[in-house]
N, C-alpha and C positions, 0 to 999 in steps of 0.2 A: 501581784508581781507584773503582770501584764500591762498594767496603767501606769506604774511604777519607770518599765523599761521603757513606751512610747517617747518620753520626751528625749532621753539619749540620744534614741536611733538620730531623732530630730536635730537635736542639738548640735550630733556628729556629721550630720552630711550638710550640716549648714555651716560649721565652720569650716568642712572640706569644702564645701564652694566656693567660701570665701577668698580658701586657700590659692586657690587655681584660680579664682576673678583677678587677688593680686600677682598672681604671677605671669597672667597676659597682659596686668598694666602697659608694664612700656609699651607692648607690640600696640595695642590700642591706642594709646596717645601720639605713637610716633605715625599710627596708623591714619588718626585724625586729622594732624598738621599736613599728610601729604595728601588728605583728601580735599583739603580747606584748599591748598594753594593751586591743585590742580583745577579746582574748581573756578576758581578764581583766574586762573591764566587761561582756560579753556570759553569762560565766558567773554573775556576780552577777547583773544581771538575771533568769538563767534561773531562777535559787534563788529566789529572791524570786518569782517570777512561779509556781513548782510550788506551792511552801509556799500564796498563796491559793488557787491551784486545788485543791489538796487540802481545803484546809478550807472552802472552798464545797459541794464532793463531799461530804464528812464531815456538814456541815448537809443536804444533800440529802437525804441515804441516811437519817440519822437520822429524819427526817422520813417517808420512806418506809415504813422499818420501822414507827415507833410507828403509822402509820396499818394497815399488815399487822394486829401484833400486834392493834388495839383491833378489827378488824372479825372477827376470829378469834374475840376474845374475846367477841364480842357476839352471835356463832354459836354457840360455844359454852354462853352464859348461855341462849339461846333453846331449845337441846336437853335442857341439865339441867333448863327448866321443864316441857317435854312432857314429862319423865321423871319429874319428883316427879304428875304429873296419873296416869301408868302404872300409880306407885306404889301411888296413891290407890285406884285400882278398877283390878286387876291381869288382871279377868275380862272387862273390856270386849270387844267384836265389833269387828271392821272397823268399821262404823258410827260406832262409837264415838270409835275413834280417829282416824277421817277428820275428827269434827268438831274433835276434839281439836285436832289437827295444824294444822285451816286457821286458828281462833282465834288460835296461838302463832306461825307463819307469816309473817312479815311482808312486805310488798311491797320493802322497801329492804333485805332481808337476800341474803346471798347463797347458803344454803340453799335448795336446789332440791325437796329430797323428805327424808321421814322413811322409815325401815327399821325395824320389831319385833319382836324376834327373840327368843319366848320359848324357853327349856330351848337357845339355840345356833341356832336356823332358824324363817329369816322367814317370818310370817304373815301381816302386815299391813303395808302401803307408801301413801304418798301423798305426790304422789296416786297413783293405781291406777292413770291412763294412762300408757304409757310405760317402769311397771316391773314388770307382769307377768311378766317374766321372772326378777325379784328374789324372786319370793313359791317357797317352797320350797328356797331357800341354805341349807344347813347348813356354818356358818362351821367347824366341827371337820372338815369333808372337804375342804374347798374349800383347796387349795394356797397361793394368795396371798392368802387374807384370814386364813386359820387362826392363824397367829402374832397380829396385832394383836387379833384377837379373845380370845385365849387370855390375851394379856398385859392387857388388858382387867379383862378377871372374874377374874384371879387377884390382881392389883394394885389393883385395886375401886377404879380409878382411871381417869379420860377418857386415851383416846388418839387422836391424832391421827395417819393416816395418806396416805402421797399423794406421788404422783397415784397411782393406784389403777384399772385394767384394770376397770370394770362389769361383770357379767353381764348387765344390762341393754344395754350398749351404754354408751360413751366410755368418758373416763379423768375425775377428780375427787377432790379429799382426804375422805377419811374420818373424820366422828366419834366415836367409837365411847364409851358412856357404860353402864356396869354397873348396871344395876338390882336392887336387892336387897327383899327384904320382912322387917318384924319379925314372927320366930315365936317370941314371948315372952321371952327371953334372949340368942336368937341371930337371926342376920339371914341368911334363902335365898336364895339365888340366883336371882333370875326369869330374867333372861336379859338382853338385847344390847339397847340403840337406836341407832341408827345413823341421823348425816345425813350426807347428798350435801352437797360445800362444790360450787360454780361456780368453777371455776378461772379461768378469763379474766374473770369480773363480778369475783372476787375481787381480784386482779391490777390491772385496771381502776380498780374504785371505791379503792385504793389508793394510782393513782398512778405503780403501776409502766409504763403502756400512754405514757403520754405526756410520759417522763423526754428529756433528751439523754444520760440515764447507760448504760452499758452493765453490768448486774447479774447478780450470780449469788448464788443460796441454796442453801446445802448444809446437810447435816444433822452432820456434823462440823468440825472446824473447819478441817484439811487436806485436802481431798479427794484422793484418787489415781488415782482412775476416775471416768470421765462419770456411773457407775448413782450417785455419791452427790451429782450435783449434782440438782437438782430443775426448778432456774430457773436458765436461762442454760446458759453453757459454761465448760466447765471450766481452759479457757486464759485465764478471766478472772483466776483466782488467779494466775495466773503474768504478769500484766502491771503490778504493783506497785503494785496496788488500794488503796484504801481499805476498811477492815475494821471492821464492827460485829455486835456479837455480844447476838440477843435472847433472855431467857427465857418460851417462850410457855407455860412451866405445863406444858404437858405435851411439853414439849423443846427444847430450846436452838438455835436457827437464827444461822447465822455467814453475815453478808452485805458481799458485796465489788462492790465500784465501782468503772469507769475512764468517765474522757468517751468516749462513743460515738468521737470523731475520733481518741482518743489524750491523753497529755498533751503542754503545753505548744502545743498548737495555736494559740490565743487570746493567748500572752505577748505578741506583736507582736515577738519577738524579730528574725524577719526581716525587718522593716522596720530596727530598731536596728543590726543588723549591716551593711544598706547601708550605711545613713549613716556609720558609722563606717570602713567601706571605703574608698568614696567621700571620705573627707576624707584619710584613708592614701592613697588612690592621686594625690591633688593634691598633696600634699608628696610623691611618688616619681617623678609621672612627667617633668617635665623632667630629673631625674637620672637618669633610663632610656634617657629620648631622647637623650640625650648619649652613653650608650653604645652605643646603638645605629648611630647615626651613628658613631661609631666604630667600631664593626665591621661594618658595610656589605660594605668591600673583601673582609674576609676571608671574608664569607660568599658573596660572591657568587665568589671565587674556590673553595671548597671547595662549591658543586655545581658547579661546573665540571667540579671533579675528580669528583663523582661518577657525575655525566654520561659520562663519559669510561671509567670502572670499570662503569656499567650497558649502554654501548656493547660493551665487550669479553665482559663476560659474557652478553650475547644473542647475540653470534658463536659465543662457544662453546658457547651452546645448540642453539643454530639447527644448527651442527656434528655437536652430539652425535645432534640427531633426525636430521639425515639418512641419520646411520650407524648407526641401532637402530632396533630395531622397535620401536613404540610399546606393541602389548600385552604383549609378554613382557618387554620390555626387555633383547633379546639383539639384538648385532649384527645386519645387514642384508646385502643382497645389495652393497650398494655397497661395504661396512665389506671384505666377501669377497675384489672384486674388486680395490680398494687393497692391501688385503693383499698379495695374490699378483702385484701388479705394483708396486710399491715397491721398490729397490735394497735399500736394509737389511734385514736379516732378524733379526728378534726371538731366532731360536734360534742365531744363531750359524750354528757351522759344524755343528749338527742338521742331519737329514734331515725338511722338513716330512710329518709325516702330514695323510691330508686321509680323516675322514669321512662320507659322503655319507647322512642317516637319510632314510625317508620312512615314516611311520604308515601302518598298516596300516587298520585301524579307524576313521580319523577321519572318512571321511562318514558311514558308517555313523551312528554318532553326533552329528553336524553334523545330519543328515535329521530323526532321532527326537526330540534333545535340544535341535535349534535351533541359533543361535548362541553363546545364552550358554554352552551346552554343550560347543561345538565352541571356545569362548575358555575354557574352565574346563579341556581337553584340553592344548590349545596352551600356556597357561599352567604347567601342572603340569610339561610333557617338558622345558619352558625352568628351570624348577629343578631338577631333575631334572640334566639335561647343567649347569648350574651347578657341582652339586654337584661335579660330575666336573673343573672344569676348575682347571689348576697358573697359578700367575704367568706365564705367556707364554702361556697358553691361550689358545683363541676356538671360547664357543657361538655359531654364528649361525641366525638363522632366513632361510632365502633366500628362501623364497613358500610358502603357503599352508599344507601340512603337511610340508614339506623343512625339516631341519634339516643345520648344517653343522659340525662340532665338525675342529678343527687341534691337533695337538701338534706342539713341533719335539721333538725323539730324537735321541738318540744311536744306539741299537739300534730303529732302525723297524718291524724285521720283527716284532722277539718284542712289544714293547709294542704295534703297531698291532693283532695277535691279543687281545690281552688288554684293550685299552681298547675293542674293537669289541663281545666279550664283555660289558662291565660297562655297554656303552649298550643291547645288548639284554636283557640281565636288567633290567637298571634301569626300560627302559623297558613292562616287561611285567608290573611289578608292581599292582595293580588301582588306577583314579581313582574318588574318590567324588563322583559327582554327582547332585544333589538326593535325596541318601539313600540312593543304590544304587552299589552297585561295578561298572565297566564296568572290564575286561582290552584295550586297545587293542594293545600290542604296536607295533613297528615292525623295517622291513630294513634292512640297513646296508652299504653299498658303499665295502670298503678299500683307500685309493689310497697310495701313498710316493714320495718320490724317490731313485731310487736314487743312490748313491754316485758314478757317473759322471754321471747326468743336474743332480746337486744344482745347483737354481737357477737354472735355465736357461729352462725352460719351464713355470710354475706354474700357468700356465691350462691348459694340458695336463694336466696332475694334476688337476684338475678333473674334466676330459670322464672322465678313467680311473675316478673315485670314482663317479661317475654310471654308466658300463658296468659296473661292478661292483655298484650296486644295481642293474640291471637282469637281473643276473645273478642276484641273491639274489631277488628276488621271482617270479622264475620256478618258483625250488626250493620255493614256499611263501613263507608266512609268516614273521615272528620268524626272520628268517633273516641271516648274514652271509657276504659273501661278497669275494671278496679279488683286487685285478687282475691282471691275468696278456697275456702279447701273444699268448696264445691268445686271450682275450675281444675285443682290438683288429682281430682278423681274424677273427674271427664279427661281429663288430659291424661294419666293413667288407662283410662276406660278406652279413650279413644287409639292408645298405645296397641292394646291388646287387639282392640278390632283391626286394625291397620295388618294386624301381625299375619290376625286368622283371616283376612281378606288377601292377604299376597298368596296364601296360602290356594283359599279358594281358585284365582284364578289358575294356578299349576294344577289341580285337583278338577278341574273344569265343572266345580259347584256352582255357576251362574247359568241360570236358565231364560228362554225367553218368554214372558207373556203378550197376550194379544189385545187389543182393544178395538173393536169394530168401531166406526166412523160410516157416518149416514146420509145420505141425502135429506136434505132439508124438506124437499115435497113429497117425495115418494118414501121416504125410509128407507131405499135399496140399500146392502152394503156399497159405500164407496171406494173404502180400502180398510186398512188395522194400521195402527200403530203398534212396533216392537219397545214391551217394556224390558229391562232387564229385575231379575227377580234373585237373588240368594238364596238359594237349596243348603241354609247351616246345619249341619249334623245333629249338634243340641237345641236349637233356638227355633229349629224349623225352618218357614218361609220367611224374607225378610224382604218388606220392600224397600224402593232406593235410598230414603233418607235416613235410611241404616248405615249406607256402605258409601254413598256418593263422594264425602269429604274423604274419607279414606282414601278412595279411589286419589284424589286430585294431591294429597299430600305427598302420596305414592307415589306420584307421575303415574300410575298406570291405567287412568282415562280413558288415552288412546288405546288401548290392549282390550281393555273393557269394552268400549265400541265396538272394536273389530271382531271380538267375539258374538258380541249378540248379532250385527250386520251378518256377518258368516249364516250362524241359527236361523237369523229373518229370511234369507237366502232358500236355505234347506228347505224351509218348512212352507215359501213360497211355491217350490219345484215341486215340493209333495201333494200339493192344495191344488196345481191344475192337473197334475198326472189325476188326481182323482174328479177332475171338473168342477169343480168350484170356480166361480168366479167371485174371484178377489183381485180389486182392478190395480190393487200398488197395494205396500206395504212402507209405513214411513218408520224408519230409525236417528232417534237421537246422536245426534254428535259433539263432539266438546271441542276444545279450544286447541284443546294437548291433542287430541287427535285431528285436526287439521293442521297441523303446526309439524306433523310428524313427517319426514323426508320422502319416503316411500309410498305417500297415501297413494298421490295420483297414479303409481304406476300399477299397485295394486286394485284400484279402482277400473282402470283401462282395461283390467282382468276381467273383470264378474259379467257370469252369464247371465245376465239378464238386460230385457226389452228398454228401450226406449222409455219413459214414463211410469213405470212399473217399480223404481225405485226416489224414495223423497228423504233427502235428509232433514231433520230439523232442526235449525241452531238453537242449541241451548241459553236459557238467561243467562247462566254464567258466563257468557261469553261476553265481553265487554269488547261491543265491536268500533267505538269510535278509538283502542287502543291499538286494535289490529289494524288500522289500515293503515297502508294502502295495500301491504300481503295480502290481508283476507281478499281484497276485492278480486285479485290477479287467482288466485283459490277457486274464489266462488265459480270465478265464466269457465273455466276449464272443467269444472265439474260438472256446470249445466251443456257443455258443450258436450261430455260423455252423455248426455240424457237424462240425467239424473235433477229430477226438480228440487228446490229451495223454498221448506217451510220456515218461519220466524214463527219458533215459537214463543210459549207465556208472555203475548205482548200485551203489555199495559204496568211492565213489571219493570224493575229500577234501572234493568239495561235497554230492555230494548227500545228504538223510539222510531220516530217517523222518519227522520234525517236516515236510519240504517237500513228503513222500508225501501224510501227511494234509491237508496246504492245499487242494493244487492236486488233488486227486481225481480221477490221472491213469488214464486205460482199460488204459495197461500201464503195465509196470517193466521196462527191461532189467538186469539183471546184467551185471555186468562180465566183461569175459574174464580179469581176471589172479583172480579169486571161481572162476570155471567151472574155469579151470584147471586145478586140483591135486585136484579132486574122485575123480579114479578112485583114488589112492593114501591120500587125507588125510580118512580119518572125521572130523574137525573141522570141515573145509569142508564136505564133505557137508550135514553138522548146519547147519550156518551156510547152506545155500543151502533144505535145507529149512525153515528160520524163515524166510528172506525168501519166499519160496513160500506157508508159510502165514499170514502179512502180509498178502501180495496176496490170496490167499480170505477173510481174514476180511473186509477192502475191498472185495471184488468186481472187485479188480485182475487181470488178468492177464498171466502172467510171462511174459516173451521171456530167454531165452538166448543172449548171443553168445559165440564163440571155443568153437562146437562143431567140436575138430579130430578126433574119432572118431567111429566110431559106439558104441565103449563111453562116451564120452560122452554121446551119444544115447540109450542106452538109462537109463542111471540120472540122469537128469535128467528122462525121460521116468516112470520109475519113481516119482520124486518129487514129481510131481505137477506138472511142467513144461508149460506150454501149447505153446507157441511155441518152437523154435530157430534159429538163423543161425551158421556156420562153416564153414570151407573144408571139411569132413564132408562135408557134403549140396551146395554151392552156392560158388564163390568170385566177388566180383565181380566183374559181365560189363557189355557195352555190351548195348544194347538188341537189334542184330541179333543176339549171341550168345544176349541172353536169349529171345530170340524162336526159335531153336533149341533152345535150353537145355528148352522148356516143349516143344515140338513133339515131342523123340523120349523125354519122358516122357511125354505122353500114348501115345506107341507103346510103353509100356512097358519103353525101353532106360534104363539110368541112365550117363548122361555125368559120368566126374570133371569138379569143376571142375578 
């Protein structure tokens, strides 16, 4: 029925077109004939109306020129007379010719000065004010006058130059007039006179200054460059001027004309073209109105209909944004969540894969770059996973810098390896923004449904792609990692410790231990290190990498610091009230606890000495992410006295670029660096460069994971400050340490 009714509808609004095309016939035909005729009477007019303006222009310009030409020539008749007087007594003085000059000079000329220029350079000028700077021109050097000079005395003819650059100062036409003497047979060459013409009196007393013409004079009769117009512009040729052509004797000048306005401005045309409108539009328009009213219905039915078609199309707008993200323009968390709870399934009887991405880099960038940076990031991963996705794909972006990429499969296991692959290269290949290449990288957490669960629980596939990037970001960076119901019960596992660790700190179960620290030559203690320790009811003692990640998922880091800090405190006050010398005590710090509002001011609190307190920044701290906070951090901290250890350096964060920032008092080494030192000349090498690091800095090195004492001794050899390992000391509580120090002051040495 549907294919059936289409051709109707068609049928019906075609012959109602028809309907209403013939029923504006007349208006259009009668509409035609009076567009024909006014066209036709409008275009006659026009002709007729150019043709006088033209020859109005034509008398104009005429007029204009012959006034040019006669005032040229009257300048010129006035220089060839001071020139036959030159002739006459060729030996005259300035004097001479100053009077010469003012006599022939006339007030109404437009001649401003005379120039005398015997053998080619000028002598004499008048008047003298003003062109001082004229007297000594030698026309044969002088670049822009050399030519008309030369063409002058060779051609023993006037020439007329211009406008003309003065050495004097302005611009001006040049007349340049040869003066010759009879020496009995033949006629010598005396030299050059030369007048200044006044270009704007010229111009002026012409007629050109108060024209409505728009003019232009060139010295050819085409010009193709501005340098050969003189007067005007050179787009005047090219607006279908009027053209007259003078001979001034000593060069032929081609003068072109248009009305200032344009032409045809003046024909009245547009009045003419109303009225002839105006009389067309009273014979068309009750024949309009007729069809107008005629089609009323249909018009007012067809926006109905479009109404109805702008109606749907904002629904499926309004649709489409809910389920994309508006910057990237990749699906959304909602588009996700439809997805994977929707009966139908796009792939069939595929096994959906569920990618879970999160950028590695992108605050980093977001902080330094801004926003537009951090949308120039997001932007690029969202084409990027584009690029990647098949006809049943879906990129999505779910919040902030998550993205979400689905395939259905047939074979999930081997493709989801391979497509998790091609979103971590892809996505690690460098972005350029505002000039510079930034490598962001991201982790990516691989989820499936297996072949028994297919379809069942899709939100679940979810949570799994999600414990699987939390899997891969642990391992590092640019990493992928793949779900497993091992991960489901760490991830459970780790649920429950998080639970009894929130606990723990209300419960004040965190204890601290000690670790003595040595002098490299003597063995003195140098200071301890405060470890934190879990006192768990069932499980006993637990040390940190039991409870750390908890800690950091918590946020409660900083809580945890400041309780051991506190303990390290106590137990410092307690160790000199009974004389011990313990010259510092260092406590680990974290990220979340420097980052915490309150640190410094609770810091500015604590009773203790100058030196006596060392913090040591943890690996996890990724300090090229925290600057430039951290660094404004660090100097108020050493400003309270409190020194700056870098610890575990040799480890994935810390580097030499964070050594020299933070201008920490030590450097530990790492223990898996210490390690393999007694066997591995390489490491050796490698521990003496960071060794000599620290001396060139005026760092000094701590040692940890001294498990020998042939440890001890070639680290000590190497120029080692400081060591800590179960060697010399293994983590102890206070009362142990407080024995620990007791029977070496009596000279016994207790294993740890």
């Amino acid at each position: 029925m549907k294919f059936l009714r289409s051709p109707k509808i068609v049928r019906g609004l075609a012959t109602s077109t028809a309907s209403h095309a013939s029923a504006f016939a007349p208006a259009i035909f009668a509409a035609m004939i009076a567009v024909i005729i006014v066209w036709v009477a409008t275009n006659w007019r026009l002709e007729r109306s150019l043709a006088e303006e033209r020859s109005i222009v034509a008398g104009e310009l005429a007029t204009i020129s012959s006034r040019l030409q006669t005032n040229l020539n009257s300048n010129v008749k006035l220089l060839q007379g001071l020139a036959a007087g030159i002739a006459v007594d060729p030996t005259m003085d300035q004097n001479g010719f100053s009077k010469l000059a003012a006599q022939i000079l006339q007030p109404d000329s437009q001649l401003r000065s005379f120039a005398a220029a015997p053998d080619m350079v000028v002598k004499w000028v008048y008047p003298e004010k003003g062109n001082e700077k004229a007297i000594g021109l030698d026309y044969r050097k002088n670049e822009k006058q050399r030519a008309a000079a030369m063409l002058a005395r060779n051609t023993h003819n006037i020439v007329l130059t211009g406008p003309v650059e003065l050495v004097q100062g302005g611009t001006a036409f040049v007349v340049r007039c040869p003066i010759y003497n009879n020496d009995g047979n033949s006629q010598v060459f005396w030299g050059l006179l030369s007048g200044i013409i006044d270009i704007p009196r010229l111009y002026s007393d012409s007629g050109l200054g108060s024209t409505e013409l728009e003019i232009a004079i060139s010295t050819v009769p085409e010009p193709n460059s501005a340098k050969q117009v003189f007067l005007g512009n050179l787009e005047t040729f090219s607006k279908q001027p009027v053209v007259t052509s003078v001979d001034m004797t000593y060069g032929r000048w081609t003068f072109v004309a248009v009305p200032k306005r344009g032409w045809g401005q003046n024909s009245g045309i547009g009045i003419f073209e109303f009225y002839a409108s105006l009389l067309a539009l009273c014979v068309v328009a009750p024949i309009i109105w007729v069809g107008l009213l005629t089609k009323s219905r249909q018009r007012t039915i067809e926006k109905l209909r479009l109404h109805k078609k702008k109606l749907v199309r904002a629904r499926q707008r309004l649709e489409y944004l809910s389920l994309h993200d508006a910057l990237t323009g990749l699906a959304n968390r909602r588009f996700v969540d439809q997805m994977i709870s929707q009966p139908q399934r796009p792939g069939g009887e595929h096994s959906l894969i569920l990618i879970h991405i999160d950028l590695d880099r992108f605050k980093e960038i977001n902080d330094t770059k801004g926003h537009a940076g951090g949308d120039m990031v997001l932007q690029t991963t969202a084409s990027r996973l584009a690029d990647l996705t098949g006809p049943n794909d879906v990129a999505a972006r779910i919040g902030g810098d998550e993205f979400i990429f689905a395939r259905w499969s047939a074979d999930p296991e081997t493709e989801a390896t391979e497509l998790a692959k091609q979103i971590v290269d892809g996505l690690q290949r460098p972005i350029l923004i505002d000039g510079a290449e930034y490598v962001v990288g991201a982790s990516v957490g691989v989820a499936w449904e297996t072949e028994r669960a297919r379809g069942r629980d899709l939100g679940q596939l979810l949570l799994n792609a999600d414990l699987a990037l939390y899997e891969a970001k642990k391992t590092g960076r640019g990493r992928a990692a793949i779900f497993t119901e091992e991960l489901r019960s760490a991830a459970i596992h780790s649920k429950e410790l998080a639970d009894e660790f929130n606990q723990a700190l209300d419960r004040d179960e965190l204890v601290a231990f000690f670790q003595p620290q040595f002098n490299a030559d003597t063995l003195a203690i140098a200071g301890v290190e405060a470890l934190a320790r879990w006192d768990h009811p069932r499980k006993g003692l637990l040390g940190p990498n039991n409870f750390l990640d908890a800690a950091e998922r918590l946020g409660r880091s900083g809580d945890m610091d400041r309780l051991i800090l506190q303990k390290a405190l106590f137990e410092l006050t307690r160790w000199d009230s009974l004389g011990m010398q313990i010259p510092r005590v260092s406590v680990n710090i974290s990220a979340r606890r420097l980052a915490q509002p309150n640190l410094l001011a609770e810091l500015s609190e604590l009773p203790v000495s100058k030196g006596r307190l060392c913090f040591e920044l943890l690996e996890t701290i990724s300090f090229d992410e925290l600057q430039p906070a951290l660094n404004d951090i660090i100097a108020i901290i050493k400003e309270l006295g409190i020194e700056i250890e870098i610890d575990d350096f040799g480890t994935e964060h810390a580097s030499i670029i964070s050594l020299l920032r933070f201008e920490p008092r030590r450097l530990k080494i790492d223990r898996e660096i210490i390690k393999p030192i007694i066997a591995s000349p390489s490491q050796r090498r490698l521990v003496s460069s960071i060794i000599e690091i620290g001396r060139s800095q005026n760092i000094d090195i701590v040692a940890e994971g001294v498990e020998t004492m042939e440890h001890a001794k070639i680290l000590k050899d190497l120029g080692c400050h400081l060591l800590q390992g179960y060697a010399l000391a293994r983590p102890m509580t206070s009362e142990q340490l407080i024995e620990f120090c007791s029977m070496k002051d009596k000279g016994r040495t207790v294993a740890g």
